[in-house]
Structure formats: structure tokens, C-alpha cells
C-alpha positions as a printed NumPy array, in Angstrom:
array([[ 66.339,  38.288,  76.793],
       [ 62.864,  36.912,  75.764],
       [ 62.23 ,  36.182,  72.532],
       [ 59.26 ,  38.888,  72.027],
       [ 61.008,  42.231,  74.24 ],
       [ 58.499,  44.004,  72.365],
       [ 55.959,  42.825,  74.265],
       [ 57.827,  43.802,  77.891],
       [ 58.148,  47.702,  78.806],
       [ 60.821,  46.999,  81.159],
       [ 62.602,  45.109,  78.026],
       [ 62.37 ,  48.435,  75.791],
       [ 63.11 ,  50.998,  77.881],
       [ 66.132,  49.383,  79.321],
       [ 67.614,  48.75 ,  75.497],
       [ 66.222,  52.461,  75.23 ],
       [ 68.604,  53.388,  78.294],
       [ 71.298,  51.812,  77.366],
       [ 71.549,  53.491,  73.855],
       [ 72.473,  56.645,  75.303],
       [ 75.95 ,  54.951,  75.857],
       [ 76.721,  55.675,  72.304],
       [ 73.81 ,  57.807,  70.975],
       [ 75.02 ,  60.985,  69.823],
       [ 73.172,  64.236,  72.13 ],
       [ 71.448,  66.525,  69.631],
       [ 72.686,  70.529,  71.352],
       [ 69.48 ,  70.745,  71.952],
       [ 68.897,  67.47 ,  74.141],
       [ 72.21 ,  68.434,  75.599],
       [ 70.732,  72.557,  76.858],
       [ 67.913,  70.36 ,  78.5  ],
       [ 69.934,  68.2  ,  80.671],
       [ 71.97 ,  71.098,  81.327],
       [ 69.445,  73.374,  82.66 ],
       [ 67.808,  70.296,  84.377],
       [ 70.921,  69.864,  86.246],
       [ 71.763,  73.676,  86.875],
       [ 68.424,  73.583,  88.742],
       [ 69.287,  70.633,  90.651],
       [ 72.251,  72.304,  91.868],
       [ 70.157,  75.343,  92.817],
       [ 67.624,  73.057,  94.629],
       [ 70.042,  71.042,  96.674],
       [ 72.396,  73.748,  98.029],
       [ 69.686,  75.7  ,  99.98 ],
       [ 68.97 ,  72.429, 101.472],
       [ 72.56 ,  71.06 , 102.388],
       [ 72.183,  73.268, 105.614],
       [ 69.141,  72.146, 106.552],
       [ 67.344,  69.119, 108.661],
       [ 67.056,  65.941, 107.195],
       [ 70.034,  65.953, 105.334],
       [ 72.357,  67.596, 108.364],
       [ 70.839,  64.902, 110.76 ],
       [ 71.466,  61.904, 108.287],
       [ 74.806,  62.897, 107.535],
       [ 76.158,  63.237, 111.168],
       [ 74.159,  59.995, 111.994],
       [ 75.998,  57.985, 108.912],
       [ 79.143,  59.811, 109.32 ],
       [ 80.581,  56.514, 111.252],
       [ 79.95 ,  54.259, 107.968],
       [ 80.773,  56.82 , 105.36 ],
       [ 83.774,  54.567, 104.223],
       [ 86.032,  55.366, 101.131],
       [ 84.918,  56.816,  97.968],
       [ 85.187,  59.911,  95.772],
       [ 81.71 ,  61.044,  95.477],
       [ 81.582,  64.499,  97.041],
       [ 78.803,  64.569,  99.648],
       [ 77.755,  68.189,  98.734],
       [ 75.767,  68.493, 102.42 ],
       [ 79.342,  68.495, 104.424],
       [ 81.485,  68.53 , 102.448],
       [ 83.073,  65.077, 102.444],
       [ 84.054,  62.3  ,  99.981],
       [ 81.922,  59.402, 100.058],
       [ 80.934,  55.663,  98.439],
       [ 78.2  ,  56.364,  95.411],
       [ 75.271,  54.797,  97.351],
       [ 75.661,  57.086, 100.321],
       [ 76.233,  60.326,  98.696],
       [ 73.433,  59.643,  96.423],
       [ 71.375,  59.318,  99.487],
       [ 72.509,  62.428, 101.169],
       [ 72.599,  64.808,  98.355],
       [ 69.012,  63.343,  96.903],
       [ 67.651,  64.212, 100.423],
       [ 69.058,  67.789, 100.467],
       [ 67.659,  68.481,  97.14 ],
       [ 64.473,  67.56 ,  97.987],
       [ 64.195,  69.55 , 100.835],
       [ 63.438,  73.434,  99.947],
       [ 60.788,  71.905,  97.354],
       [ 62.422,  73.537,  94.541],
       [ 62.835,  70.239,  92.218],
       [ 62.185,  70.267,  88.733],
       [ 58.653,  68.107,  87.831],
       [ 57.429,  65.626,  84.909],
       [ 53.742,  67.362,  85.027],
       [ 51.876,  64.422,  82.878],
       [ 53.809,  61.635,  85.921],
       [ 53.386,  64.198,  88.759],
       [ 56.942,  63.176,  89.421],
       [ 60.349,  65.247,  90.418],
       [ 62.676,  63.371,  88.617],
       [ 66.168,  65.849,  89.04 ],
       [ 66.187,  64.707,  92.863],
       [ 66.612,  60.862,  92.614],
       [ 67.803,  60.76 ,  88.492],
       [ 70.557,  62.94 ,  89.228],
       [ 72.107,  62.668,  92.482],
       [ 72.793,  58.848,  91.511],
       [ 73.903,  59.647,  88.283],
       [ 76.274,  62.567,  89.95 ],
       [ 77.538,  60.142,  92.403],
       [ 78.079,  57.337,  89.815],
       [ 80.025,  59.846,  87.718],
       [ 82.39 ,  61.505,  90.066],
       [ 83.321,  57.579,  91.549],
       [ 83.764,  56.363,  88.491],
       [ 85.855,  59.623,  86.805],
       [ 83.632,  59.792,  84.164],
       [ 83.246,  63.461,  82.027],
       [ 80.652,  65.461,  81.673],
       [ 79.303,  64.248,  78.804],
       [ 78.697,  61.153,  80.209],
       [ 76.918,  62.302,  83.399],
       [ 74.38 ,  64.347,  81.058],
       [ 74.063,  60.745,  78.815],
       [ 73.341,  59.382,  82.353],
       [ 70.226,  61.951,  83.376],
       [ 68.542,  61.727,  79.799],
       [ 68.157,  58.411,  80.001],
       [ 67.053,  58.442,  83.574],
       [ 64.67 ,  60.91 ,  83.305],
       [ 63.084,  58.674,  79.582],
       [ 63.158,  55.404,  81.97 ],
       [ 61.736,  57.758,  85.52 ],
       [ 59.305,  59.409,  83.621],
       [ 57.803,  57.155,  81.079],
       [ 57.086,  54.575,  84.209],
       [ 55.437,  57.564,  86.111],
       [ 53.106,  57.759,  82.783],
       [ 51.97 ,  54.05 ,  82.758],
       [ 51.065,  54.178,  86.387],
       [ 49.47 ,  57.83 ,  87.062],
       [ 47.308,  59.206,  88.203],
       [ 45.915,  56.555,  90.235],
       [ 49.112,  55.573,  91.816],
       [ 49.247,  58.979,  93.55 ],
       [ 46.172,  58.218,  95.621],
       [ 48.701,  56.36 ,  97.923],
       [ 52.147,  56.749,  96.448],
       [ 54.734,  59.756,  96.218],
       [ 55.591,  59.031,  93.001],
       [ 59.263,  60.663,  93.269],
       [ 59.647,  58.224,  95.807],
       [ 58.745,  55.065,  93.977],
       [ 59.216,  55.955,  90.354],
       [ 62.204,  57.825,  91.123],
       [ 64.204,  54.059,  91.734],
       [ 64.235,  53.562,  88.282],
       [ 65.56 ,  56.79 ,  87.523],
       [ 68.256,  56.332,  89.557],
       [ 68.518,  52.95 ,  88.536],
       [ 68.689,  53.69 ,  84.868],
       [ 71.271,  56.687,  84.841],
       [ 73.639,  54.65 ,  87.328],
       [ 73.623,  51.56 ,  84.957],
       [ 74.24 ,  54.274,  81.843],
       [ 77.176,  55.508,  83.4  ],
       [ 78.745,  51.966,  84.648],
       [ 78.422,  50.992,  80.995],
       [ 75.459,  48.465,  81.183],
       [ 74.325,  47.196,  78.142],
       [ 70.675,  46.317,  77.313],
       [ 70.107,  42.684,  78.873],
       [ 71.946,  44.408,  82.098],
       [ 70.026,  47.219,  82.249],
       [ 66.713,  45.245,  83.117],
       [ 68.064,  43.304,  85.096],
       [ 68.984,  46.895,  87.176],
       [ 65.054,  47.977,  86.301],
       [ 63.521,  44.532,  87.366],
       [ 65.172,  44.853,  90.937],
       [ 65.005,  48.197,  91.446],
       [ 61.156,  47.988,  90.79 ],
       [ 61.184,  45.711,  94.321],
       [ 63.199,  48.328,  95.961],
       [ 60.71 ,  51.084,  95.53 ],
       [ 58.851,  52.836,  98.099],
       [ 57.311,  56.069,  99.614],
       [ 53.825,  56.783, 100.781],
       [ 51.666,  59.893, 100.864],
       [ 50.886,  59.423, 104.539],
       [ 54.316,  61.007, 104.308],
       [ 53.969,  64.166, 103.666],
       [ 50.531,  64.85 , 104.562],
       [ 51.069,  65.689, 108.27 ],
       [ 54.238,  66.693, 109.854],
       [ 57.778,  65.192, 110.009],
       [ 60.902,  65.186, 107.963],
       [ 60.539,  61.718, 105.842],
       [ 59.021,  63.073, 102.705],
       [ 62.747,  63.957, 100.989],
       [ 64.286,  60.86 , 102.491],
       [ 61.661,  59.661,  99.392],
       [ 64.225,  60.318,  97.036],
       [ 67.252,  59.978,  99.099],
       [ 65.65 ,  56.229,  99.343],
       [ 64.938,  56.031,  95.733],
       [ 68.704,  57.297,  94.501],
       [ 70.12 ,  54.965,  96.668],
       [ 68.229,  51.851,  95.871],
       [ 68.614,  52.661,  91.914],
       [ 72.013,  52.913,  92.625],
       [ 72.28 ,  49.663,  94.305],
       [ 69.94 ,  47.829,  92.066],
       [ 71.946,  49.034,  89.384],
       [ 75.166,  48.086,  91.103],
       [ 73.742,  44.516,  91.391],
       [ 72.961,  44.226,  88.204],
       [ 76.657,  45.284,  86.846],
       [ 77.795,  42.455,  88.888],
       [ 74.926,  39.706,  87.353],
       [ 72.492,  39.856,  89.724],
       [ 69.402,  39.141,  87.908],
       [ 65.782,  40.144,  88.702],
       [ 62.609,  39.209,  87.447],
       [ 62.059,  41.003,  84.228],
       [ 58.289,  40.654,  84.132],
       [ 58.074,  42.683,  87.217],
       [ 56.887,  46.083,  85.775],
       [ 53.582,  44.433,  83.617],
       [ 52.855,  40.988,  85.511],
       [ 49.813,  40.249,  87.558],
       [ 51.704,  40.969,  90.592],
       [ 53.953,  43.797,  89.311],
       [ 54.775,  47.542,  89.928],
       [ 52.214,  48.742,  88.012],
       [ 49.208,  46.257,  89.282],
       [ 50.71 ,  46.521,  92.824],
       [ 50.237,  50.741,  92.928],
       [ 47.541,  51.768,  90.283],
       [ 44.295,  50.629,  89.039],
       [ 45.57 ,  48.42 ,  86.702],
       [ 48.801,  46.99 ,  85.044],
       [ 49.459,  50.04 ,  83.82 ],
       [ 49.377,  52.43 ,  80.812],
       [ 52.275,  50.953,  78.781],
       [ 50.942,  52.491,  75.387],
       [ 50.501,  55.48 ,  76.526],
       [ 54.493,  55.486,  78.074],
       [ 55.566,  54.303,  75.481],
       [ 54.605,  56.373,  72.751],
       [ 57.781,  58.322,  70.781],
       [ 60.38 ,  56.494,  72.628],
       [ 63.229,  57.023,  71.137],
       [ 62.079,  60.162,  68.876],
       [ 60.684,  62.477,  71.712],
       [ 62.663,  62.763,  74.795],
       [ 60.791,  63.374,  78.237],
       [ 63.497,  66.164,  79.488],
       [ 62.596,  68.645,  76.904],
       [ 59.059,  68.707,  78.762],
       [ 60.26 ,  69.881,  82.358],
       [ 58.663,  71.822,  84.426],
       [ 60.886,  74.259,  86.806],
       [ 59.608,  75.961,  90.022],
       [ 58.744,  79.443,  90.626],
       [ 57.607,  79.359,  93.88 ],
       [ 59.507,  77.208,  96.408],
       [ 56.335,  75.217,  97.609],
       [ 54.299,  72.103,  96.836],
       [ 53.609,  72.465,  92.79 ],
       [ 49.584,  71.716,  93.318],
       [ 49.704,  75.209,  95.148],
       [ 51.435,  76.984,  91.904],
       [ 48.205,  77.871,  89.852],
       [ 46.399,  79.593,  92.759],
       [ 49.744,  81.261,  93.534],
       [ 50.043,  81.982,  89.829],
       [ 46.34 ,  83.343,  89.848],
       [ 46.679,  85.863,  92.683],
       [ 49.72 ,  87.107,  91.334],
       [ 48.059,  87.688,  88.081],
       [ 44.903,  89.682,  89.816],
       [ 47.383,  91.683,  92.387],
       [ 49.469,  92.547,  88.939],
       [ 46.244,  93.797,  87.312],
       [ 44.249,  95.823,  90.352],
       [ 46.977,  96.652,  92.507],
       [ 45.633,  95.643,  95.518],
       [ 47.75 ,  95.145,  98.875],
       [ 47.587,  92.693, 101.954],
       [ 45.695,  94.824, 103.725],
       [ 43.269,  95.373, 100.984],
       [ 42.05 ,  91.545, 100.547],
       [ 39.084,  90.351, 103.099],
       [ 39.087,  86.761, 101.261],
       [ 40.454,  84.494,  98.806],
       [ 38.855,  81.309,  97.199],
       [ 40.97 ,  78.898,  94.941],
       [ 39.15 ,  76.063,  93.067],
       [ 41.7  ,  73.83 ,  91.963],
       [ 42.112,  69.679,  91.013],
       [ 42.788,  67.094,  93.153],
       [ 45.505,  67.477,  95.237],
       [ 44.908,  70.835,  95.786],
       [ 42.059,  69.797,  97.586],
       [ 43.105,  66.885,  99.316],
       [ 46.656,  67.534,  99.505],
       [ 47.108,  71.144,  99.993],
       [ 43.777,  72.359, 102.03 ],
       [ 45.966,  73.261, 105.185],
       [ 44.164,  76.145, 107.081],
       [ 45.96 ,  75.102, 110.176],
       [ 49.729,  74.589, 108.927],
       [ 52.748,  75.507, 111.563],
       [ 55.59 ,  73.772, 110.534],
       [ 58.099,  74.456, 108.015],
       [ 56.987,  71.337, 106.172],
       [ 53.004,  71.38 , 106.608],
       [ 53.124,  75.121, 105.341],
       [ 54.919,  74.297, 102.41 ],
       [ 52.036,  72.609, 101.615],
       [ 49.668,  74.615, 102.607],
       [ 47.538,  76.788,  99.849],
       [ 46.286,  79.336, 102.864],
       [ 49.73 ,  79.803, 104.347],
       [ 51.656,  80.588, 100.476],
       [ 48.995,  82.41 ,  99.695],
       [ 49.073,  84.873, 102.851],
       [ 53.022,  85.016, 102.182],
       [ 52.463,  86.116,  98.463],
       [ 50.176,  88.769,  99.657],
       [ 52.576,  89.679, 102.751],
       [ 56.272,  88.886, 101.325],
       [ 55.397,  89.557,  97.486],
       [ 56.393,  85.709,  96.531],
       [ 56.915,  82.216,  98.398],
       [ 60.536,  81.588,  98.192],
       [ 63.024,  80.726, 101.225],
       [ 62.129,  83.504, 103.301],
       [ 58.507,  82.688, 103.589],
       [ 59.324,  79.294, 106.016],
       [ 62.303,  80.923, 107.716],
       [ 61.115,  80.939, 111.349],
       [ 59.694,  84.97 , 111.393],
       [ 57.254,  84.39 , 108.455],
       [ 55.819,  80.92 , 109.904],
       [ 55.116,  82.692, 113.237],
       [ 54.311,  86.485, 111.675],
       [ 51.031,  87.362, 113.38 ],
       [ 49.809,  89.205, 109.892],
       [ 50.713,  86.075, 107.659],
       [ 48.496,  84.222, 110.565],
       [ 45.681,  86.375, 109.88 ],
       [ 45.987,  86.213, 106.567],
       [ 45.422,  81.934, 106.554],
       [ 41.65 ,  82.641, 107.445],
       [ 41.269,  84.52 , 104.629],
       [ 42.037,  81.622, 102.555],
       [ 39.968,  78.616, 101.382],
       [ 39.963,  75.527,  98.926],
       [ 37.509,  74.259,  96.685],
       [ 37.676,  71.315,  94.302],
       [ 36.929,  72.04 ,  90.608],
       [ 35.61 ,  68.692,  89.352],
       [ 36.391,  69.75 ,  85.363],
       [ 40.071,  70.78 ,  86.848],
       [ 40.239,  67.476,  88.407],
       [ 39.214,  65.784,  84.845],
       [ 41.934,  67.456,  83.419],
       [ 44.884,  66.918,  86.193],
       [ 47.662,  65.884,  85.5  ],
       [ 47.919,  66.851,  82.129],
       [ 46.357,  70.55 ,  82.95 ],
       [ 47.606,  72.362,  86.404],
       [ 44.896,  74.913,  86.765],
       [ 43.048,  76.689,  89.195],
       [ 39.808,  79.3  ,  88.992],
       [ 40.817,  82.434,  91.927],
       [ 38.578,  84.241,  93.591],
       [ 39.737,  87.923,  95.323],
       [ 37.051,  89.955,  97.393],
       [ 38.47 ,  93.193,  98.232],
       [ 37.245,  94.818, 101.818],
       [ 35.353,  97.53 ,  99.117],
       [ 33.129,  94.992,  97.825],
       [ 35.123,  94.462,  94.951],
       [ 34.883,  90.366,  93.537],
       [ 37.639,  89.896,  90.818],
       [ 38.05 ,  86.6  ,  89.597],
       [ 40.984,  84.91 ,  87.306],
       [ 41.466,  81.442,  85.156],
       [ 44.615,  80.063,  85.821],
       [ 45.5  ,  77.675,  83.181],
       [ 48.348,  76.944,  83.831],
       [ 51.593,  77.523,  85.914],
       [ 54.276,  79.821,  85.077],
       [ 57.169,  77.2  ,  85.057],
       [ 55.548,  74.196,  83.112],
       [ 56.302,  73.258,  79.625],
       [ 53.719,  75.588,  77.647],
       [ 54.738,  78.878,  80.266],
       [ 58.307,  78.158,  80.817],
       [ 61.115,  80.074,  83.017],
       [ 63.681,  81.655,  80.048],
       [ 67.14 ,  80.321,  80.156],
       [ 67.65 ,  83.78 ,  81.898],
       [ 65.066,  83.322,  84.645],
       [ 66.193,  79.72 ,  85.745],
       [ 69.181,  81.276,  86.053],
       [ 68.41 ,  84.164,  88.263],
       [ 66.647,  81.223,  90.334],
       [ 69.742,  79.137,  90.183],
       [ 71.861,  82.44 ,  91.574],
       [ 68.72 ,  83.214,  94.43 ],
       [ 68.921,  80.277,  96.006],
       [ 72.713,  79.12 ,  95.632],
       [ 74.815,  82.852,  96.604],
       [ 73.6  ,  82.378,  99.811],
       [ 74.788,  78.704, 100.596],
       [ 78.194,  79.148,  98.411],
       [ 78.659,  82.633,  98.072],
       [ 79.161,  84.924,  94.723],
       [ 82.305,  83.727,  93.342],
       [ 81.465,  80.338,  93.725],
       [ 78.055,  80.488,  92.65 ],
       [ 79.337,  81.561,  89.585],
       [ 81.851,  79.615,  89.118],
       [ 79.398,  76.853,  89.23 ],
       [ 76.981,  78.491,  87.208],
       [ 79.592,  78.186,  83.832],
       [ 80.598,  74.524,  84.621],
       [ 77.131,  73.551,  85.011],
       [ 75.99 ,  75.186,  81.407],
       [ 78.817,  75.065,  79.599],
       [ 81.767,  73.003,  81.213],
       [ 83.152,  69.738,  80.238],
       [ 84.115,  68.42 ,  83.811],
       [ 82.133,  67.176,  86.591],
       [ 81.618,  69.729,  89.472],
       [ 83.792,  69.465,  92.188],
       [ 83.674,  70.377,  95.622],
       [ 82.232,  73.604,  96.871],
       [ 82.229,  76.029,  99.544],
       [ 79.459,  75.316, 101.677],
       [ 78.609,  78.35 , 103.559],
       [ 76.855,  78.902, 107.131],
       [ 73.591,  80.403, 106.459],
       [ 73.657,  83.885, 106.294],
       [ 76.699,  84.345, 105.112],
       [ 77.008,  83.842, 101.482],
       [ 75.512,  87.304, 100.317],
       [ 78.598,  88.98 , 100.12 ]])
């Protein structure tokens, strides 16, 4: 280790990671990582049935090799690296994910799914998985800090920042200690990858982001338990992470601040609408006005949302089709509040993409950038709606912020009505339940589960 770690981020927050391998978890810390996992669970079962994760499995399926990690999207037991793979892809596929607002990061879908597979390969308990996440998410998170917002011009940050998350809560739960745990940092900052381009058009790439990201953290951290080194300047040098993807060599003071005294989990942000987050205030806004006037589908002749940055430039989609380009599109969630009463899996099952009235409803819609919302993003998630009502009627709301993040947050009780919506169907009732207590309150790892066709887990 160098003689000054002090003045190295990657040197303190790997010594900060690999505390949590005897650092005592306060019950509170603990009901964090346990609701952050609970919704993990909720957001990866919903997509275990679906394309990219049903395609990647059958196409690895040859190489799966031995292992006990249970590969959650069929079923199977698998080495760590490929289950982390598969069921980080799966989770990221419904866009239900849990987010660090201030990184504009998901950090469940890498931090976890590595950490899960690391855990159930290794036979660890539960207590050590939920050591594992905490100090992914500090490591994930902190990193996302130092290099936003500029490094989302080009970036998806779950898919580059979300390396060292899995990279950290791997090397946590195969015991690394402190001069191990960079090495695991320094080479899974090489490893990391994942560019907007992905996700701003069509295809199925954007979750393979994480799937990528839990699979190199779980490598790099792999290497690193067996003394591979990397270079440990590789997060602050000239020609580092941070330099490489943002505007400068990053905001390590800013990270860094209360590490060690404030943890970065206790600051989640959990989805209420099962869509791209930068949509949430405008969905949160028209809610709020259709709450207050009563108005109906029919009713509404437009809708304006002026939002920050990537609402703009990210989620201005009058033209959407495709399960994956509406999910991202503010017109398209917005005509399936007004039409289904919320965005949630039914609004991209194949009758509400192609419902003529939802159609209609699009052109309705536009998208405005705010410049004092963009100021404030990504510390502030707000949007100013606009409804006109075919009577002449203009009603107009602040959003200032979404009904999930840290300062409006779902209840314990409404993440788990969430957790129950989206996992009955893939799993069924007994099961879901089932799950449900081992997740919150159990000692032992999950195990397998029933994985359901679609359609038939209501019962």
C-alpha cells in the first residue's frame, strides 16, 4: 500500500469495504439492505421470463459448468460469474431497480446479483451477503458521486460504476482484506463499460449493462483474491476512470465526505412506476393534478412537462413502439397513466403498446427543458406539468420531487405491496411469500424458486 492512502480514493474506500468484514450492522443499516434486496428480488423475477435474459441463458447454457449459484432466470445451478451475469440482466429488465439519485446510478442490479452469487457459491449466511451489498453500494455509489453528472453525457452509469459495486461486495464476501480489495477496484475500473447510445434507440443491450458490470466485478474481484494486482492509481490518475468519463479527475471530496459515518444505502430511491426514473416527476405531477380535478383520458386535449436534462434529451420519445423505447418514453407513460391509471407491467405488455387510444394519447404529450431544473439535476428530480382540459381549463403543478426518492419515500408497507405486484405473478402466492419473510427477516440465503410461466402465478 502507498505510504500516503489518504491521498488515493481507490485506497480508502477499499479499506472502507473491507471493514464491513467485521464491522458490526447497526438494525437500522441492516432494514436498509434488507429492503434494498427485497426490491431486487421484486425487480428481477418479472424479468426472468423475459428477452435478454431468456436468450442469454439458452445461448450460455452449453458453458454453464459446475457451481451452486442458483441462476434465478431457469432455474439452474451455476459458476458465480455466470449467474451474476444472468440474474443482473433479468433485474434490469422491467426497469424497476432501486437508484442512488445524487450518482444517477441503479446500484441493486450489478451490487447484488454478484454479491448473491458470491454468497450462495461460497455457503456464506445471510448476514454476510447483507455485509456484502452495504459495502458495495458505499464503494458503487460514492464513485458514481466523484464522476457525475458529466459522465452521463456518454456513460450509463449502472453500467460502468456498477463494476465496482460488484467488485467490492464479491471481494467482502471472499474475505478480502484492504490491500486486496484495491487491487479488485483498480482492475475492475479497466473492466467497465456501457454507453448511452445504448439505450437511446431500440435493442435489448441496455440491461446486459449490468449483467456486464456484475460479472466483471466479480471477476476482477476473483483476480484479485488470487494476487492479481492492478494499478491502484487508476481511479484519480491523468489517464484514469474518472479523467477518462467526466470533465475532470473527478469529485473525490465530494465522494468522500462521511465515509464511514453516513452510509449511501439509507439514501435509496425505490420505483413507483416501472419506467425510466427521469420520466417519474412528470408521472408524479399528472397524478397529482388527475388526484385533485378528477379529470379522465378523455377529458385531457394536451399535456406539457418541463423537466431537467434527461428528460429532455433522454426521454422526449413522441414516436416510441417498442417495449424498450416506450419505457423511455415521457409521451407513451404518460398516455398509459391517463389510460391504465399507472405505468406498471401491463402498460408494455403487447395490447397497451399497440392500443389505438394510448396512440392517440402520445400526441397529446410534449417535453420541454427547464434550465433551473437542469441546474438542480441530479440532486433535485423535478418537473413543472402542464394539463389543458378540452373545456379550456389550464391547471398546472410543481413537481419537486418523486414519490420513491429519499425525502418522499415508499413505507416499508408500500415496497412491499410492490415486492408482492410484481413477484405473485412469476412465483405464485405461496412462494412469494415465502420469500417475502426470508428476504426481511430470515437468516439464510434464498434458495431456489418456482419460476412460473407468465400468466400463471395469480392464483
Amino acid at each position: 500500500m502507498p505510504e500516503n492512502p489518504m491521498s488515493n480514493p481507490l485506497l480508502q474506500l477499499a479499506e472502507e469495504a473491507a471493514a464491513w468484514r467485521t464491522r458490526p450492522l447497526s438494525s437500522g443499516l441492516e432494514h436498509h439492505a434488507r429492503r434494498a434486496l427485497l426490491d431486487w428480488f421484486a425487480a428481477l423475477l418479472p424479468g426472468c421470463s423475459r428477452a435478454p435474459a431468456t436468450l442469454l441463458a439458452a445461448a450460455l447454457a452449453p458453458e454453464r459448468g459446475l457451481g451452486q449459484a442458483i441462476c434465478y432466470v431457469d432455474g439452474t445451478r451455476g459458476p458465480l460469474r455466470q449467474v451474476a451475469l444472468l440474474n443482473a440482466t433479468a433485474s434490469h429488465t422491467v426497469e424497476f431497480d432501486d437508484i442512488y439519485r445524487d450518482a444517477g446510478y441503479h446500484p441493486a442490479v450489478a451490487t447484488i446479483p454478484a454479491a448473491l452469487a458470491a454468497a450462495q457459491s461460497r455457503g456464506a449466511s445471510m448476514a454476510a451477503l447483507l455485509r456484502g451489498i452495504v459495502a458495495g453500494y458505499e464503494v458503487g455509489c460514492r464513485i458514481g458521486l466523484a464522476v457525475q453528472p458529466s459522465h452521463y453525457r456518454y456513460w450509463h452509469t449502472t453500467g460502468t460504476v456498477g463494476t465496482f459495486g460488484a467488485a467490492a461486495a464479491t471481494g467482502l464476501i471472499l474475505g478480502l482484506d484492504g490491500d486486496r480489495m484495491a487491487h479488485a477496484l483498480a482492475t475492475a475500473a479497466t473492466m467497465a463499460g456501457g454507453l448511452q447510445q445504448a439505450f437511446r434507440g431500440e435493442g435489448m443491450s441496455k440491461p446486459l449493462h449490468p449483467g456486464h458490470a456484475a460479472e466483471a466485478g466479480a471477476l476482477a474481484a476473483l483476480a484479485a483474491a488470487a494476487g492479481v494486482t492492478g494499478a491502484l492509481d487508476v481511479l484519480h490518475g491523468p489517464s484514469g476512470f474518472a479523467a477518462a468519463t467526466s470533465e475532470d479527475a473527478g469529485k473525490w471530496d465530494r465522494a468522500l465526505a462521511g465515509l464511514g459515518e453516513t452510509f449511501v444505502i439509507e439514501a435509496m430511491t425505490f420505483k413507483n412506476h416501472g419506467c425510466c426514473g427521469h420520466i417519474f416527476a412528470g408521472l408524479d405531477g399528472v397524478e397529482a393534478l388527475r388526484r385533485m380535478h378528477g379529470f379522465r383520458a378523455d377529458d385531457v386535449s394536451a399535456i406539457h412537462v418541463a423537466g431537467y436534462g434527461p428528460t429532455k434529451t433522454v426521454c422526449d420519445r413522441p414516436a416510441a413502439r417498442t417495449e424498450q423505447d416506450c419505457r423511455f418514453s415521457m409521451q407513451y407513460c404518460a398516455a398509459a397513466l391517463l389510460r391504465l391509471g399507472g405505468v406498471r407491467l401491463a402498460a408494455f405488455e403487447p395490447s397497451a403498446l399497440s392500443d389505438p387510444l394510448i396512440r392517440a394519447d402520445m400526441e397529446k404529450v410534449t417535453v420541454s427543458l427547464a434550465p433551473d431544473l437542469a441546474d438542480a439535476y441530479p440532486a433535485r428530480r423535478a418537473a413543472r406539468v402542464k394539463v389543458t382540459l378540452r373545456d379550456g381549463s389550464v391547471l398546472d403543478h410543481f413537481q419537486p420531487t418523486r414519490k420513491g426518492d429519499p425525502d418522499l419515500p415508499l413505507s416499508d408497507a408500500e415496497l412491499a405491496a410492490k415486492f408482492r405486484e410484481l413477484t405473485v405473478p412469476a412465483i405464485g402466492a405461496p412462494a412469494a411469500a415465502q420469500l417475502e419473510e426470508a428476504l426481511l427477516r430470515g437468516d439464510a440465503l434464498p434458495g431456489p424458486l418456482p419460476l412460473l410461466a407468465p400468466g400463471k402465478g395469480a392464483a
